[in-house]
C-alpha positions in Angstrom: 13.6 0.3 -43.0 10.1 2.1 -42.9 8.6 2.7 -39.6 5.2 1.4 -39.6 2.6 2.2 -37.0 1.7 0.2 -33.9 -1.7 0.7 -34.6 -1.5 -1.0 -37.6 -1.1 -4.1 -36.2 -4.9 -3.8 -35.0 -3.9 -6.0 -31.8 -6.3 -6.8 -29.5 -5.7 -8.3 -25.3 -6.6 -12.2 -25.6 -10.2 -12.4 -24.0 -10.9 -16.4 -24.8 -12.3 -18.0 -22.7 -12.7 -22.4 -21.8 -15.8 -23.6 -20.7 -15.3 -25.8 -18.0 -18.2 -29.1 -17.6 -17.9 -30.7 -14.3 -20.4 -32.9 -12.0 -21.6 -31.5 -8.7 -22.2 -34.2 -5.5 -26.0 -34.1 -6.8 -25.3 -35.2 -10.4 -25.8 -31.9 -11.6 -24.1 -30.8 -15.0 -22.1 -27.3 -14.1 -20.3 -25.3 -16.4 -18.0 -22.0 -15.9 -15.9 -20.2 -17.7 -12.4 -19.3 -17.5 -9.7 -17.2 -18.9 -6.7 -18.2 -20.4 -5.3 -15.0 -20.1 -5.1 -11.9 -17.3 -4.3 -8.6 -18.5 -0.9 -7.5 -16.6 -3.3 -5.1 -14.2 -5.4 -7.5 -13.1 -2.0 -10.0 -12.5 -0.6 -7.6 -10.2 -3.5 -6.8 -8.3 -3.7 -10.8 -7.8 0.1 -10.9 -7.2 -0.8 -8.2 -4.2 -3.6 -10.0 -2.9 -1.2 -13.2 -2.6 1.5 -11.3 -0.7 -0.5 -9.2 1.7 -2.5 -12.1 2.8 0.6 -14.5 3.2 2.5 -13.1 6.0 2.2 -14.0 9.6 2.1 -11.7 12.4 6.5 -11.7 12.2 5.9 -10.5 8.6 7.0 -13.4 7.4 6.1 -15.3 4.4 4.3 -18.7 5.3 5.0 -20.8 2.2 1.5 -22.8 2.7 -0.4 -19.4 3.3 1.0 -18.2 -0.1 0.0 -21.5 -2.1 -3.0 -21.3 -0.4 -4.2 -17.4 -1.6 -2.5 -18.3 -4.9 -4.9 -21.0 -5.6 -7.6 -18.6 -4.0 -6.6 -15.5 -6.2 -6.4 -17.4 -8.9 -9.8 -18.7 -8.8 -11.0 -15.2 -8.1 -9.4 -14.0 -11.3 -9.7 -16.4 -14.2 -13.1 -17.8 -13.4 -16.9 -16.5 -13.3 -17.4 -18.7 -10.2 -19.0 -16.6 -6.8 -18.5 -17.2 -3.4 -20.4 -15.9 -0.7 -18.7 -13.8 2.2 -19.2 -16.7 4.5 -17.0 -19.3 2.0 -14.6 -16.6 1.7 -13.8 -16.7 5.6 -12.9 -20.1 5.5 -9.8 -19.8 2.8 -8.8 -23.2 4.0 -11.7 -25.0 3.5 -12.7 -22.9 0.5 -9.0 -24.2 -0.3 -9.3 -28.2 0.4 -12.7 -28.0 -1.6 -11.3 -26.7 -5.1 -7.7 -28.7 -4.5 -9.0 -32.0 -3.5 -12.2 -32.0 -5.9 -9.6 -31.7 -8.8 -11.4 -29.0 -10.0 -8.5 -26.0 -9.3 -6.3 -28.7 -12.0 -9.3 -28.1 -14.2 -9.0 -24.4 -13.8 -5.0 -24.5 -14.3 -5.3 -26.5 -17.4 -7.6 -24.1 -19.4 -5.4 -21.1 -18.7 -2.5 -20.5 -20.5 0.7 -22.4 -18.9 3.2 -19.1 -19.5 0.5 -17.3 -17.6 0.1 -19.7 -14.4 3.9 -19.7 -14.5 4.6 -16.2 -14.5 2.2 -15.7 -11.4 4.5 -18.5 -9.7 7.6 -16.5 -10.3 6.0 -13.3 -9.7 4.7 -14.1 -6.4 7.7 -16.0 -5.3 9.8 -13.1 -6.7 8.3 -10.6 -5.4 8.8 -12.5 -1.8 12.2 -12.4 -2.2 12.7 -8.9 -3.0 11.0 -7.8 0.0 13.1 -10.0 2.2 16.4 -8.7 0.5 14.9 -5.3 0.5 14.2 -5.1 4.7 17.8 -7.2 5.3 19.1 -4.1 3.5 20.7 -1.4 4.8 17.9 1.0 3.7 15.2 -1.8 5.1 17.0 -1.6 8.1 17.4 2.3 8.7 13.6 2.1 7.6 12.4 -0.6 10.4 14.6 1.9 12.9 13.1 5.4 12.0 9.8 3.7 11.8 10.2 2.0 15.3 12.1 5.4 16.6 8.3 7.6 15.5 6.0 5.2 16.9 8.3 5.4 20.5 8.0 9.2 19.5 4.2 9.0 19.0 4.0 7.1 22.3 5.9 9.8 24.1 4.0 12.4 23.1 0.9 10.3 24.1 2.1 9.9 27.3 3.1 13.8 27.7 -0.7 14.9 26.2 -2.6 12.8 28.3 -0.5 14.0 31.6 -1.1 17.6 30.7 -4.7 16.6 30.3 -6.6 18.5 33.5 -8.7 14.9 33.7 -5.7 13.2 34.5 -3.5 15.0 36.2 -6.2 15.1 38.8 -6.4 11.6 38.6 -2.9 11.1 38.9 -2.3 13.4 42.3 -5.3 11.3 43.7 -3.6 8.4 43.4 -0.2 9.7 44.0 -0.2 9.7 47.7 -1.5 6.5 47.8 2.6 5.6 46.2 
């Protein structure tokens, strides 16, 4: 069999784009555009931005936070809609808005399904492998070395600012007062 080359082929990454039409509460005639498919850069980047805004202050995954910055993500990604700063910090409004409206089904429909489906998986996947990951014996050893250098940062902390001249004479002023 001959080899031929790659280049050949003359392939090019899917840029199409669907024009959405919808109605605004004034009557107004909008349209926007969206892709129907992500390069694999830009996926992962939105994959990221799903899982490092989805976790609680435990570290652990809230399955409402991560539909929530999917749907967000998403929207950021496949469409040429703009939100200002101040509609960004409201997700969950921002969130309610595009779900309820109907509009983020509009959105899903015009992309292509094996793309919305791999960002499920990879999301969800992704989840999963950092909980097997710090349930590990490697996770754990991690989570203890990295709790052992902040008690080590602490204690040198401590030690610097008793050797500081500032507080030590604060310290012996308050000292007989023990």
């Amino acid at each position: 069999m001959a080899k031929i080359p790659f280049s050949k082929l003359d392939l090019k990454v899917n840029a199409s784009e669907q024009v959405i039409h919808t109605t605004n509460s004034k009557g107004e005639e909008i349209s926007f555009e969206v892709k129907t498919y992500l390069p694999v850069k830009e996926k992962m980047e939105l994959v990221s931005n799903v899982i490092n805004q989805s976790t609680d202050d435990n570290g652990f995954y809230n399955p409402l936070k991560v539909k929530l910055y999917m749907v967000l993500e998403v929207v950021y990604a496949y469409t040429n809609l703009t939100f200002t700063s101040k509609m960004k910090e409201d997700p969950f409004k921002l969130y309610d808005a595009l779900v309820s409206s109907g509009l983020f089904e509009q959105i899903i429909h015009a992309i292509d399904p094996s793309d919305w489906a791999t960002i499920q998986k990879d999301v969800w996947d992704t989840i999963e492998n950092i909980y097997n990951y710090r349930n590990s014996a490697m996770g754990i050893l991690e989570m203890i070395s990295t709790d052992y250098s902040n008690l080590q940062l602490n204690a040198e902390d401590i030690t610097n600012k008793l050797l500081n001249p500032e507080s030590l004479s604060t310290l012996k002023a308050l000292a007989p007062l023990a």
